[in-house]
VEXDO-796678 format. One record per residue (C-alpha): residue number from 0; residue in one letter; x, y, z. Coordinates in steps of 0.25 Angstrom, whole numbers, m for minus. Each point is the difference from the previous one (the first is absolute). Layout:
BEGIN
 resi resn    c1    c2    c3
  NUM    A     X     Y     Z
...
end
This chain:
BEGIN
 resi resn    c1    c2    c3
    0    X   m23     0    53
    1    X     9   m11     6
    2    X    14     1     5
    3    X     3   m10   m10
    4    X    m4     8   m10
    5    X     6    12     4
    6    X    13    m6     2
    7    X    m1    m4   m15
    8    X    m3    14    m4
    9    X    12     7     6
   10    X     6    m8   m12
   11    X    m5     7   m11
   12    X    11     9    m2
   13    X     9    m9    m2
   14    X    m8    m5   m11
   15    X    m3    12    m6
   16    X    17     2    m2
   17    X    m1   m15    m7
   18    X   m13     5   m11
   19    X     3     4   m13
   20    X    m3    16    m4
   21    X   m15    m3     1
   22    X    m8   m13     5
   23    X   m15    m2     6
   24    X    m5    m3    13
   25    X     0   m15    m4
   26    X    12    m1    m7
   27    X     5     5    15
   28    X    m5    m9     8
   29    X     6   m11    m9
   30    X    14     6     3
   31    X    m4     1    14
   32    X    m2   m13     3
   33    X    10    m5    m8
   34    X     9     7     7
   35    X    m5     0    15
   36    X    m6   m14     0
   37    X    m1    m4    14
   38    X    m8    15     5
   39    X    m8    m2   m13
   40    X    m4   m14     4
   41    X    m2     6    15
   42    X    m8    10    m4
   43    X   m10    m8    m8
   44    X    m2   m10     9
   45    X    m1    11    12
   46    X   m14     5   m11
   47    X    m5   m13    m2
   48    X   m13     3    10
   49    X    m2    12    m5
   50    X   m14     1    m9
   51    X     7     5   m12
   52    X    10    m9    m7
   53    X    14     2     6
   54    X     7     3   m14
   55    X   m10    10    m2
   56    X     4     6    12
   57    X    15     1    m2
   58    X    m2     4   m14
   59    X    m9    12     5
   60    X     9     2    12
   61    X    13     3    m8
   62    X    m8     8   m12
   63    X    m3    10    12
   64    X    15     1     5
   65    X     5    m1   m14
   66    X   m11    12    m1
   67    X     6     8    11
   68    X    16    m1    m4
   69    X     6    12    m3
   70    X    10    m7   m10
   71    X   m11    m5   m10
   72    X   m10     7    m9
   73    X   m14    m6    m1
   74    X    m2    m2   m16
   75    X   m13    m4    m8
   76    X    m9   m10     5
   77    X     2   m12   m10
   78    X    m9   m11    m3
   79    X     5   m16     4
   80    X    m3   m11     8
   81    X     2    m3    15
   82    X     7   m11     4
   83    X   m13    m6     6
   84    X    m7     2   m15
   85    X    m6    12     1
   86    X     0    11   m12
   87    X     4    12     9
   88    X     8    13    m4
   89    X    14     3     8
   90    X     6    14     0
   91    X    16    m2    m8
   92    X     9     6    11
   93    X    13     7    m5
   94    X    13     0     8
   95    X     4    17     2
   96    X    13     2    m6
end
């Protein structure tokens, strides 16, 4: 994992406070970049020489810290497609109250 990327991570809280009640993993990282452009953009091009596609990576990166908070529940893996076009699944996370 790059710096840059773990700089973009320490944000993820913050975005979790600006989700709705329950959102998935791709929903969040469209609310993550929208609201920390510049560590986004940082983090991408920080992964661009890596073998697997740099969105790829995020979006894996975040749906294991997203997995690991203790202020979300990890719902029912629900069928949609990636930003890059894939048919994938992507667990519903739900805020705790």
């Amino acid at each position: 994992m790059t710096e840059e990327l773990e700089r973009l991570l320490t944000r993820v809280d913050d975005v979790v406070d600006r989700m709705p009640a329950s959102f998935n993993t791709y929903e969040f990282v469209q609310k993550l970049a929208l609201h920390h452009q510049g560590a986004y953009f940082a983090a991408g091009h920080s992964l661009a020489s890596q073998p697997l596609p740099a969105l790829k990576l995020i979006h894996r990166q975040v749906g294991e810290v997203l997995g690991e908070s203790d202020r979300l529940i990890e719902g029912a893996h629900l069928a949609c497609v990636t930003p890059w076009g894939e048919t994938a699944s992507s667990p519903r996370w739900h805020r705790k109250a």
